[in-house]
C-alpha positions, 0 to 999 in steps of 0.5 A: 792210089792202088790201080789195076794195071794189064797183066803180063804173063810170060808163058801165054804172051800173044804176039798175034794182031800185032807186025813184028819185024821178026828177022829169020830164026834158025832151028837151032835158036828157036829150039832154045826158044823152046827150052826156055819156054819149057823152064818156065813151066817148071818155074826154072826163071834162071835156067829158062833166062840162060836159055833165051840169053843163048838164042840172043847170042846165036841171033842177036835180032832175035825179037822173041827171045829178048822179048821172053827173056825181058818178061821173064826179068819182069817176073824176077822184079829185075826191072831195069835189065828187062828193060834194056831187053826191051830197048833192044826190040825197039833198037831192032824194031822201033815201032814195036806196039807190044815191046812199048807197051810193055817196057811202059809197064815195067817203067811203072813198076820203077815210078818212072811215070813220066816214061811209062806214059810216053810208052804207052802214048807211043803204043796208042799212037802205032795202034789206037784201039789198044785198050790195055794201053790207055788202061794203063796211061789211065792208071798212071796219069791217076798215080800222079794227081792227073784225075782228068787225064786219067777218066779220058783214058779210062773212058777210052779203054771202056769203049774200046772194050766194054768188057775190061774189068780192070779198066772198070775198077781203076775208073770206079777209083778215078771216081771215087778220088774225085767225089763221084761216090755213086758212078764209082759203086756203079763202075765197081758193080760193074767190075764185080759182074765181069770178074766175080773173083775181084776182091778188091772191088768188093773192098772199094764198094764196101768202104763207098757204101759204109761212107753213103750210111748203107751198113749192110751192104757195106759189112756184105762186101768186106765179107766178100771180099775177106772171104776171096782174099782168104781163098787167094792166100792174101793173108795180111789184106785178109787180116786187115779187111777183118779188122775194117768189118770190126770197125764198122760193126761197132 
């Protein structure tokens, strides 16, 4: 099942809204901090991680820099050094909302499943209005045939924030496996309307539309998703969306 899960940015990571038991820094590591962050910009995934591992080791409570230095290994698909990053804040912080949710999402790119709900089942306990992380439990009880589990979780998100287009197509998914063709194209609309550029959504409701017998509606949105995958540079679902809109015409 090929869900949406909540984004991680290394740059623009927040830690706003949520209590961090963030130890006292000094200058000099928060400089360093900096100069990460700034590698990082330039896209120097090395030099920024050899920075952040220098301002761990002049403070090794320094959340943030494991925290940078953990996303960052995310980035470079080292998944089971960020993790061990993300060990390190919870060593330090044990209820670390942030650190938890986001070592379940690394757990999910591993298809440690079963770890990565226990995360995020232990972010929405230390915050309940965690939408991103009951979107992302969602996907994974989803991933293991836990349909049930997966639309509660989804629902949740939604009426946490009704304005969660991710949450929207992963439920239209939910849906859709579990034979609800018209709230799935309700639930993908939905989504388009929040985030014209999903293309994905725009491929899920076509093939729904095409299966309901509504052709046209079905060749319109494999166009519109052809077209979005082409702007985005995702050559191969492009090449395979134009071969679907072949199918179907014939």
């Amino acid at each position: 099942m090929n869900f949406v899960k909540g984004c991680i940015t290394v740059v623009t990571i927040a830690f706003f809204g949520f209590c961090l038991s963030v130890p006292k820094v000094y200058a000099s590591d928060r400089e360093l901090l900096k100069l990460g962050t700034e590698k990082l910009q330039r896209k120097d995934y090395r030099g920024a991680i050899a920075d952040f591992t220098k301002a761990i080791e002049a403070d090794p409570k320094f959340i943030e820099a494991y925290f940078q230095r953990g996303l960052t290994l995310h980035d470079l698909a080292d998944f089971s050094s960020a993790i061990s990053d993300f060990n390190q804040i919870l060593e330090i912080d044990p209820k670390n909302t942030l650190a938890l949710y986001t070592r379940g999402e690394v757990r999910t790119h591993l298809e440690d499943f079963v770890g990565a709900i226990s995360d995020f089942t232990l972010a929405i306990q230390a915050n309940p209005k965690y939408a991103k992380a009951y979107n992302d439990r969602g996907v994974a009880y989803g991933i293991t045939g836990d349909l049930v589990k997966a639309l509660t979780d989804l629902n949740k998100a939604i009426a946490i924030d009704s304005k969660y287009p991710d949450a929207y197509f992963n439920r239209g998914k939910v849906r859709d496996f579990s034979d609800d063709k018209q709230s799935a194209i309700n639930d993908y609309t939905q989504a388009i309307q929040l985030k014209p550029d999903m293309a994905d959504a725009y491929g899920n409701r076509g093939i729904l539309f095409y299966n309901m017998g509504n052709k046209s509606r079905a060749i319109a949105d494999l166009q519109k998703a052809a077209n979005l995958l082409k702007q985005n540079g995702d050559t191969d679902s492009y090449q395979q969306t134009l071969a679907l809109i072949q199918k179907f015409n014939h």
